[in-house]
Each structure stands twice: as C-alpha cells, then as structure tokens.
C-alpha positions, 0 to 999 in steps of 0.5 A: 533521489533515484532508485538504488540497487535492491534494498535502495536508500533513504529518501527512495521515490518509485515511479509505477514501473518501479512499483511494478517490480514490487508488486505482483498486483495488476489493473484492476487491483493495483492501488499504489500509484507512487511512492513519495518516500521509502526508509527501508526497515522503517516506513514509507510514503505512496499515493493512489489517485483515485479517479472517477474512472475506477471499476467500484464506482459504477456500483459503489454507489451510482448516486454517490461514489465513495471507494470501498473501505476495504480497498483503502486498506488494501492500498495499504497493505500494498503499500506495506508490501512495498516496505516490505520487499524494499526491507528485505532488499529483494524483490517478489518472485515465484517461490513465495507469496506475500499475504495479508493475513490481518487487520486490526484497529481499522477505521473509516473516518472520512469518504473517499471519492472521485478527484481524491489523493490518498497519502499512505503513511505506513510504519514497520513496527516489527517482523518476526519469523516472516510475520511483519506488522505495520501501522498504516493510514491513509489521508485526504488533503491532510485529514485521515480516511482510513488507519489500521494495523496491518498483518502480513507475512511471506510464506512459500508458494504451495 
C-alpha cells in the first residue's frame, strides 16, 4: 500500500524518504531504514540492515563485530518514534521534541553483527498526557536479539 495523507492507513510501508520526514535523526544515528508495515495507534514493522560499513564496527570489536546493545534499542525506540508520529497524524517540527525517557525489561539475547537484518516489531500499549509507552523487539532470521519496553514522550522545545 502507499503512503496516505499525515495519519496514513493500515497496511502503510515507508521507504527512507518518507522515514525521513518522521524522524529528525541523520547519518550516523538514523537506524530505521524501512518500515514494512505500520497500523497507527496499534503497531509497526521496520528494518535496519546492518552492514559491515556502520561507524561502531571499527571499535566494536576489531576482532568480532557486534552492534552495540544499546543502538538495537535505539532502533527501537526510532521505530517507536515512527509509530508515534504516524498515531498523532502529524509529523515532527521545531516546536517540540520527541524523547526517549525510559527503558524497562531490556534484553540482549543474541549477537548482531555484519550481513544481519533487524526486524523491529513495536506495539503501542498507551499514551497518556504525552507519555506514550510501547513494547518492542528486534529479530535476527526469526529469532529475538533484543526486547524491551520503551518510554517516550513529546515535550515542547525549551
């Protein structure tokens, strides 16, 4: 299905140009690279492809790469950002700032290195007076790297 309007419809996928307009994050902190699937108020599917390419690598570890745990909850919570805005039916701007202010539950469970493809599964379980939380995992061919639950809220810009 194709993108449509601000709050989209079941079934949205979004290509980086779109996700792009959802997130204010750039190279090299940007680690959503598709979202397969988004249900506004409910929850969303993206990827991130991790290739050999990423900055972590080099120092994370020469002898082994493995992404940094907490840029796979990161991814998440990007993810969850996504959901977020996509909920709202609006889209990031200037006057406020969307932060992630909690984790709970996290858990590393498998390695994430070169050639891999997370699959973010993020679930909205509410949002009250801006404060949304979510539960959220991240799979490797079918079997969990990472789950936690997010906390993030929309504040306006100081």
């Amino acid at each position: 299905m194709s993108e449509a309007g601000e709050g989209g419809m079941r079934g949205d996928r979004m290509d980086i140009h779109q996700i792009l307009d959802y997130l204010p994050h750039r190279y090299p902190i940007l680690l959503v690279d598709r979202v397969l699937e988004v249900v506004p108020g409910e929850r969303i599917t993206a990827l991130k492809n991790v290739s050999v390419n990423e900055p972590f690598f080099p120092g994370h570890y020469p002898h082994h790469p493995v992404m940094p745990g907490v840029l796979i909850v990161e991814a998440m919570a990007q993810t969850a950002a996504i959901l977020s805005f996509k909920t709202m039916g609006s889209k990031p701007d200037d006057k406020s700032v969307y932060y992630f202010v909690g984790i709970d539950n996290a858990r590393f469970k498998k390695p994430v290195g070169p050639g891999d493809q997370l699959v973010i599964d993020v679930r909205l379980q509410g949002n009250k007076r801006g404060i949304w939380k979510f539960s959220a995992s991240a799979t490797v061919d079918g079997q969990v790297a990472s789950e936690a639950d997010l906390i993030c809220a929309v504040r306006p810009t100081p």
